[in-house]
C-alpha positions as MATLAB code, in Angstrom:
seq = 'XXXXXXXXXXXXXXXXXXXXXXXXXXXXXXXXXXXXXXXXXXXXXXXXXXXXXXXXXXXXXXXXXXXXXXXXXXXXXXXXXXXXXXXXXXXXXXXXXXXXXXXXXXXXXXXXXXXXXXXXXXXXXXXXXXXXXXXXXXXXXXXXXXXXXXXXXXXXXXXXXXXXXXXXXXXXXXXXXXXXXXXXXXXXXXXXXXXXXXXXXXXXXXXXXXXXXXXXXXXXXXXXXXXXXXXXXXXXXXXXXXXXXXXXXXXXXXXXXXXXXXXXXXXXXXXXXXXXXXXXXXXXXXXXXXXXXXXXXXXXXXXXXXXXXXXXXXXXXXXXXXXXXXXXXXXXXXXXXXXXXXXXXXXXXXXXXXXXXXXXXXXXXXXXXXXXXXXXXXXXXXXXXXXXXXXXXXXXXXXXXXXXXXX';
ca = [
       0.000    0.000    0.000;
       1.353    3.521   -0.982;
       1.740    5.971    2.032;
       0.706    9.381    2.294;
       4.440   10.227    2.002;
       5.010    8.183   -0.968;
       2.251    9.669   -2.716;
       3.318   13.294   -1.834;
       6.750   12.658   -3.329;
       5.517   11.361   -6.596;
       3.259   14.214   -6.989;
       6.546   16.708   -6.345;
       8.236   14.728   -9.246;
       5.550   15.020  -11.067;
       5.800   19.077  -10.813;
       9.224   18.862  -11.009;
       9.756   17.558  -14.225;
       7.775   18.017  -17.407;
       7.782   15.039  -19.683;
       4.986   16.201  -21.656;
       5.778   17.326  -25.581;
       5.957   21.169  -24.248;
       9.362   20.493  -22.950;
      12.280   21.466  -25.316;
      14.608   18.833  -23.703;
      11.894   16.605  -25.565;
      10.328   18.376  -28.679;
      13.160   20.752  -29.743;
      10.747   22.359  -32.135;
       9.532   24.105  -29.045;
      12.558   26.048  -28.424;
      13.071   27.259  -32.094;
      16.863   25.772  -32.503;
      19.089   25.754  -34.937;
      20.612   23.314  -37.047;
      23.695   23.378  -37.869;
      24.088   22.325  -41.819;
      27.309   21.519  -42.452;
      29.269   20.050  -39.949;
      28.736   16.296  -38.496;
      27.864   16.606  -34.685;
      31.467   14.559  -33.842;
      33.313   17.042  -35.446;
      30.882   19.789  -33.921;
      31.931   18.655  -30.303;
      35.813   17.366  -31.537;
      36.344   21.261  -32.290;
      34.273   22.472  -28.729;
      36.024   19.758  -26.419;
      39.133   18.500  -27.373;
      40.820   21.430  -29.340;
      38.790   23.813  -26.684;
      38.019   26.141  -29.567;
      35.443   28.633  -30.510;
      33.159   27.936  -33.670;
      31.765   30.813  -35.357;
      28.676   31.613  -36.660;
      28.689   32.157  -40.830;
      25.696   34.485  -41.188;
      23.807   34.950  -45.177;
      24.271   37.866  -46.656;
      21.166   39.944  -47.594;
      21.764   39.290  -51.476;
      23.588   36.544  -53.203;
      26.878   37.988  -52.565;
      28.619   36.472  -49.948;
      31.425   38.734  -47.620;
      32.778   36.250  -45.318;
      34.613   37.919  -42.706;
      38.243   36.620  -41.054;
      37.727   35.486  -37.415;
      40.098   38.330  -35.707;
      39.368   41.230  -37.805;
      36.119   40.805  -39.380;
      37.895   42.046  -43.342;
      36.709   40.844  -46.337;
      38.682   37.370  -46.653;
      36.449   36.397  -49.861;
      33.629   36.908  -52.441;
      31.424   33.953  -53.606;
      28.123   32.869  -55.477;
      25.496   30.984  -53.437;
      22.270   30.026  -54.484;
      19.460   28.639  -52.248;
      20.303   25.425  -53.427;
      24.280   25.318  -53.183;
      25.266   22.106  -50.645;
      27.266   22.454  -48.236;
      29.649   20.148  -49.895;
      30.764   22.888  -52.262;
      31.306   24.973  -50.107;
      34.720   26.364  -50.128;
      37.669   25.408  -47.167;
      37.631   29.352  -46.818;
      34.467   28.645  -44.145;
      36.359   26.173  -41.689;
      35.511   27.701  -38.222;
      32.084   28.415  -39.130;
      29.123   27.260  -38.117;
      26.264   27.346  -40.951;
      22.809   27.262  -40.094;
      20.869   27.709  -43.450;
      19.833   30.727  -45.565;
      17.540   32.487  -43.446;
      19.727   35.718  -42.113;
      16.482   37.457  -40.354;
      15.489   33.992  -38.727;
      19.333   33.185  -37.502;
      19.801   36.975  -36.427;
      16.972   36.587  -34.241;
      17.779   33.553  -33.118;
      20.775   34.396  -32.053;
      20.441   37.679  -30.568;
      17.445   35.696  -28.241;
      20.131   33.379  -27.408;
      22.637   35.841  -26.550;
      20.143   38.028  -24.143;
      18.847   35.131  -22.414;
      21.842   33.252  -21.837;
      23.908   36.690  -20.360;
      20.417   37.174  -18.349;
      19.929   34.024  -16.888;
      23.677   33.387  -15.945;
      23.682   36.860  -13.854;
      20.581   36.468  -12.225;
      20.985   32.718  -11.002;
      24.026   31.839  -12.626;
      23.095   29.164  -14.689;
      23.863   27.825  -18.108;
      19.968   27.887  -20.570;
      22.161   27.581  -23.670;
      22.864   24.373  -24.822;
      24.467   21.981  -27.960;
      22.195   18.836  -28.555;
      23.867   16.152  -30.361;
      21.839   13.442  -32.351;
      18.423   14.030  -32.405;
      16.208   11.009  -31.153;
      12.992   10.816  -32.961;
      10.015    9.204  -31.067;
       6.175    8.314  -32.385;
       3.553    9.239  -30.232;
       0.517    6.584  -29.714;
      -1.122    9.049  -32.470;
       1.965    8.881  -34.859;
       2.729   12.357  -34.115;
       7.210   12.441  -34.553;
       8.967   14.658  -31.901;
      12.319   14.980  -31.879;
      15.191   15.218  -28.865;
      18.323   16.171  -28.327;
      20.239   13.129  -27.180;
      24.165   14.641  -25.766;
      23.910   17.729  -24.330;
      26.705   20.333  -23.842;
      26.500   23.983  -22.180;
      27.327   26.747  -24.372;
      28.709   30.744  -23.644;
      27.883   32.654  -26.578;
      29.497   35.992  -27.480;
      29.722   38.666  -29.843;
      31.391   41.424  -31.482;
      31.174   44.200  -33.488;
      32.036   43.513  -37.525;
      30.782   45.906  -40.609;
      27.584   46.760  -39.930;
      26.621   44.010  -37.190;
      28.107   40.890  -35.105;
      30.037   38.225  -35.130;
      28.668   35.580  -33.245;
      31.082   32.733  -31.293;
      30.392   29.646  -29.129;
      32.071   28.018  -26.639;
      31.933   24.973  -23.853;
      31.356   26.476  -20.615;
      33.185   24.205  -17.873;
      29.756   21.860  -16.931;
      29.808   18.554  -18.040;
      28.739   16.971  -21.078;
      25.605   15.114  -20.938;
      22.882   12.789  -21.816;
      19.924   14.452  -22.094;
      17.790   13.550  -18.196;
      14.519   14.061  -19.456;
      14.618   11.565  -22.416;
      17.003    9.041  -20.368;
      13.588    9.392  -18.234;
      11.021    9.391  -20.368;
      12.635    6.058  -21.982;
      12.845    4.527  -18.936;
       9.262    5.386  -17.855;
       8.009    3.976  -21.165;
      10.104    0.783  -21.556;
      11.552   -0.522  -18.814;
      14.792   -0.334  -19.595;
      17.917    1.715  -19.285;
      19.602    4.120  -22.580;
      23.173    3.005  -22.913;
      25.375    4.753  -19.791;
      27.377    7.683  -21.281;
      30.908    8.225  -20.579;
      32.648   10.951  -19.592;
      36.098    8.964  -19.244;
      35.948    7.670  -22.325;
      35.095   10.866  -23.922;
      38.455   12.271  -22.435;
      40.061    8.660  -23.183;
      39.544    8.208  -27.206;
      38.180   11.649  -28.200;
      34.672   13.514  -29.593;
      35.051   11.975  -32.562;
      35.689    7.786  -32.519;
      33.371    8.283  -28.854;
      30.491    9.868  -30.510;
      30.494    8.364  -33.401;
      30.629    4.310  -31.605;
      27.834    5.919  -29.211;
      25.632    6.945  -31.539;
      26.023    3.269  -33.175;
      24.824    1.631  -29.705;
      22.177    4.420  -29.160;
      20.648    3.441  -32.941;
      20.736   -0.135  -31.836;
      18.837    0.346  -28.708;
      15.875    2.738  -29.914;
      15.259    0.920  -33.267;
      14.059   -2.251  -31.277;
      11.343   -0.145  -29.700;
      10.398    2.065  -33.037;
      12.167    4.922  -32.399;
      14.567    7.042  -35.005;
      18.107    8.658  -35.298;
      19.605   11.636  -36.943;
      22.875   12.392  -36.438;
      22.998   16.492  -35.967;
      24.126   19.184  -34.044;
      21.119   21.880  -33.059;
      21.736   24.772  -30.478;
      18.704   26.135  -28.383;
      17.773   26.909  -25.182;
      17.571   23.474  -22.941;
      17.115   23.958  -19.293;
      16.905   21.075  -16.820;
      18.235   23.010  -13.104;
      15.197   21.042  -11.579;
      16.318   17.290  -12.707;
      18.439   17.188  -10.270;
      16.070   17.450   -7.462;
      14.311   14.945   -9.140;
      17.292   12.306   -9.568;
      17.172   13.174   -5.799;
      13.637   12.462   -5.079;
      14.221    9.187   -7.049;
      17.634    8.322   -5.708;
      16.964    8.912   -1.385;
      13.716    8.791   -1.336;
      14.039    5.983    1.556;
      16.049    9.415    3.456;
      13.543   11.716    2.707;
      11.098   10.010    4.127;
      12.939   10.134    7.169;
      13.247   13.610    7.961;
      10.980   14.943   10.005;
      10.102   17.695    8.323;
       8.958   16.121    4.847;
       7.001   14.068    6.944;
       5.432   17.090    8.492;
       4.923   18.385    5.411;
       3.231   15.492    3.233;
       0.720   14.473    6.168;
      -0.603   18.158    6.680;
       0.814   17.845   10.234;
       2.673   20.909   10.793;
       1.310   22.303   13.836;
       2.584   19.230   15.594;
       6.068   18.884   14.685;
       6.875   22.809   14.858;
       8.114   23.745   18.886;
       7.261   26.420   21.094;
       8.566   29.744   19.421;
      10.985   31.672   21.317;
       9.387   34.824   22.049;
      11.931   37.793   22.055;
      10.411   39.135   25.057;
      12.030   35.986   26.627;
      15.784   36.727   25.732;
      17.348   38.552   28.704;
      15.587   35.814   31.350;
      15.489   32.402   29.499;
      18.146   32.309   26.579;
      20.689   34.858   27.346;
      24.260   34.075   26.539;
      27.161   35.765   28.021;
      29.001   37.917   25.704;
      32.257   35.570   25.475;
      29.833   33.315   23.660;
      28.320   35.304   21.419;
      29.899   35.132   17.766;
      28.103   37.383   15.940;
      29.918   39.870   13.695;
      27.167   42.428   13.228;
      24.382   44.343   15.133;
      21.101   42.825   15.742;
      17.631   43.581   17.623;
      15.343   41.445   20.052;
      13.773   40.077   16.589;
      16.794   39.327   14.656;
      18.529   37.687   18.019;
      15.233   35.351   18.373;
      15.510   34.445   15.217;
      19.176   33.623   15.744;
      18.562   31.492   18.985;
      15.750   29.532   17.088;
      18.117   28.337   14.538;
      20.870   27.587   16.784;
      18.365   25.643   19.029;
      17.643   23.643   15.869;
      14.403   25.236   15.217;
      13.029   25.277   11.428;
      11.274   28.191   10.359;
      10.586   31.396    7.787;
      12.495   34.300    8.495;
      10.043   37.223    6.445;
      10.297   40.826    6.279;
      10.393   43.947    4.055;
      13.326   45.403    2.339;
      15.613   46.723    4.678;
      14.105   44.780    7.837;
      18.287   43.202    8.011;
      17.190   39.439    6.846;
      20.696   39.172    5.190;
      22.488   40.508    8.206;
      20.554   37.655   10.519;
      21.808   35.303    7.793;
      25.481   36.376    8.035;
      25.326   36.453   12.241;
      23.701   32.635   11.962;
      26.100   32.004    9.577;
      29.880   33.588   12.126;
      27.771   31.561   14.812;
      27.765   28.251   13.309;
      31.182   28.645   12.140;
      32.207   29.497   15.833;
      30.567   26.038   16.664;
      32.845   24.073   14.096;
      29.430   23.376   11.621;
      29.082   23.962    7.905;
      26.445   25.840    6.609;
      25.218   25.855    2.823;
      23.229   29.166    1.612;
      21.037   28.823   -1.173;
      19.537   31.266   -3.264;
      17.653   31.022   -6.681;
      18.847   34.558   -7.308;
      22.824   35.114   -7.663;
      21.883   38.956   -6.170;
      21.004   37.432   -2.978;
      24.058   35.306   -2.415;
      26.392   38.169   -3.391;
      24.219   40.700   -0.790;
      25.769   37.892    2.179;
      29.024   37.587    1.013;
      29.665   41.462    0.545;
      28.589   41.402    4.560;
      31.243   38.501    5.418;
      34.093   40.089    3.400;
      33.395   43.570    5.400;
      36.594   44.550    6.925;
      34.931   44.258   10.681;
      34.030   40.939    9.602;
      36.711   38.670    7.381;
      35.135   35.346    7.087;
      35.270   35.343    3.246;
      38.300   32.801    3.279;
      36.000   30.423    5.169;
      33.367   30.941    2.464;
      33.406   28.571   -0.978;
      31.097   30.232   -3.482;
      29.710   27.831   -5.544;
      27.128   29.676   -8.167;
      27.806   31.485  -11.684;
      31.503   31.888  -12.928;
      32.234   30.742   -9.681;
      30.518   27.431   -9.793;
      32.916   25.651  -12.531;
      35.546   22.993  -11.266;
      38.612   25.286  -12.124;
      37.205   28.018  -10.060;
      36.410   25.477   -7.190;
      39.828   23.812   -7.532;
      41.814   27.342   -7.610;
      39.524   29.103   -4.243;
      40.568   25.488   -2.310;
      44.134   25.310   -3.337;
      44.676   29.130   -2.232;
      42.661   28.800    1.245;
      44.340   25.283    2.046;
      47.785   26.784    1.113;
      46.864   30.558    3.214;
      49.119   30.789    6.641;
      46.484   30.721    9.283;
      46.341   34.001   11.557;
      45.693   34.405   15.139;
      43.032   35.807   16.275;
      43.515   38.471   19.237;
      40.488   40.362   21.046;
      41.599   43.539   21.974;
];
């Protein structure tokens, strides 16, 4: 018999993810991307991963005469003839670099200029990656015969741009995430067959290179879906793919025997809340019942009877929301809970959908009354990729500890 808790938990997956057809990660038509026309996907990700280079974006000229611009200083390199119908395969060596995504200039300018203000948007705000590289394109049949079509390997992208003639020239580039196969069709796969898509890997990736590793993948992945109906075009489309949330479903999935544990989920899914929260601490109460003397008080900046009640709840292990207006010093509670845990030898993770709100804390810890940034690991936008991580530990395991004095 499914519990109440069980039931809960499958309904939050159920939020979490979307495996409907609205979701790019599974109809890529929804996200308008482009397809790139004239270079194999192995050679696509060869170029992005193991040579760690740029590609960059050939744009069609408004008439028939073609100005293809050199990568560092935008000049005229050469003049050709194209035609709606010239291949690919004609075209000259003079393009190697380029990406070409068809003959539609006002379609690919938009495109692309979407791409570039979302992408910069999204990273600053909550420092995450929407721009992504599918590789192969796996082409299901719904029960009506409707074909969708989903990016199998997927890569995050930084896109930039720069002045040239009378517009830009666009660039791509790996960020530092991994490469990836795409969670939400690994899912949906699993959900409708029983059965597992073959593991990608990383290691071997690194081992024999984009090109031989992609290309024997893509053999096993053509294998696997043609026993159950399903198609394979091998293709390189760019497009906005996000999937921040799949982790907290791989969670769900993976520990759900732990979350089922913890008290408060279990508050939560039985609508028992009242009974699992304690008694508040009143601030009224803090000079007579939880008063600390000074020489164990950690906390690096000023705080009232609210803020200070707030900060004895959490250290007495109390759960709760912590709400106020603009101004009301939320942020500076958060950096006294966080010098107080520190003072007690714990670890404490602060987590923020919006980067602005994690920078807002850390701008109070690195105040010059204060100094706790070296204790502090930022792990969100440019900070977030393993090089960054790598670097910040290196330089804080390596830093000549200093004594304290109190004077």
């Amino acid at each position: 018999m499914i519990s109440e808790i069980d039931r809960k938990i499958k309904t939050w997956q159920d939020r979490i993810i979307d495996l409907s057809n609205r979701n790019p990660l599974l109809n890529r038509k929804i996200a308008k991307m482009l397809e790139v026309k004239n270079v194999q996907p192995e050679e696509v990700l060869h170029r992005l991963y193991d040579e760690e280079e740029d590609w960059f974006i050939w744009l069609p000229p408004e008439s028939l005469q073609v100005n293809i611009p050199l990568q560092e200083t935008c000049e005229i390199q050469n003049e050709l003839d194209f035609s709606e119908n010239d291949k690919m395969s004609d075209f000259p060596e003079t393009l190697s670099g380029y990406l070409f995504f068809g003959n539609d200039r006002k379609n690919i300018l938009t495109r692309l200029a979407t791409f570039y203000r979302d992408s910069h948007l999204a990273f600053e705000e909550r420092g995450i990656q929407i721009l992504r590289a599918g590789f192969g394109l796996v082409v299901r049949t719904d029960p009506s015969g409707q074909e969708f079509e989903s990016p199998l390997i997927i890569s995050p992208l930084e896109i930039d741009r720069k002045r040239c003639n009378d517009g830009y020239l666009y660039s791509i580039k790996l960020s530092d995430d991994d490469v990836v196969i795409n969670p939400a069709l690994r899912i949906e796969f699993n959900r409708q067959f029983k059965q597992e898509l073959p593991e990608f890997s990383i290691e071997q990736l690194d081992k024999v290179g984009a090109i031989a590793y992609l290309s024997a993948y893509f053999t096993q992945i053509e294998m696997t879906i043609e026993t159950v109906g399903w198609q394979f075009k091998r293709t390189t489309v760019i497009g906005k793919m996000q999937f921040a949330n799949l982790s907290i479903y791989e969670d769900l999935t993976t520990n759900a025997s732990a979350i089922k544990e913890s008290p408060i989920i279990q508050a939560i899914a039985t609508k028992q809340i009242d009974k699992w929260l304690q008694v508040e601490i009143n601030p009224d109460k803090l000079n007579t019942e939880i008063a600390r003397t000074p020489e164990k008080v950690f906390q690096v900046l000023d705080a009232d009877s609210s803020q200070q009640a707030a900060i004895e709840a959490a250290r007495a292990g109390q759960s709760f929301v912590l709400q106020g207006p603009p101004g009301t010093g939320k942020s500076q509670t958060i950096t006294n809970l966080i010098a107080e845990f520190l003072a007690d030898g714990k670890r404490v993770l602060l987590v923020s959908d919006k980067m602005a709100a994690l920078d807002v804390v850390y701008k109070r810890l690195q105040q010059e009354t204060v100094s706790l940034q070296d204790l502090c690991l930022e792990l969100h936008s440019a900070k977030a990729n393993k090089k960054a991580v790598l670097k910040e530990l290196q330089r804080c395991y390596e830093q000549n500890p200093t004594e304290f004095t109190d004077n």
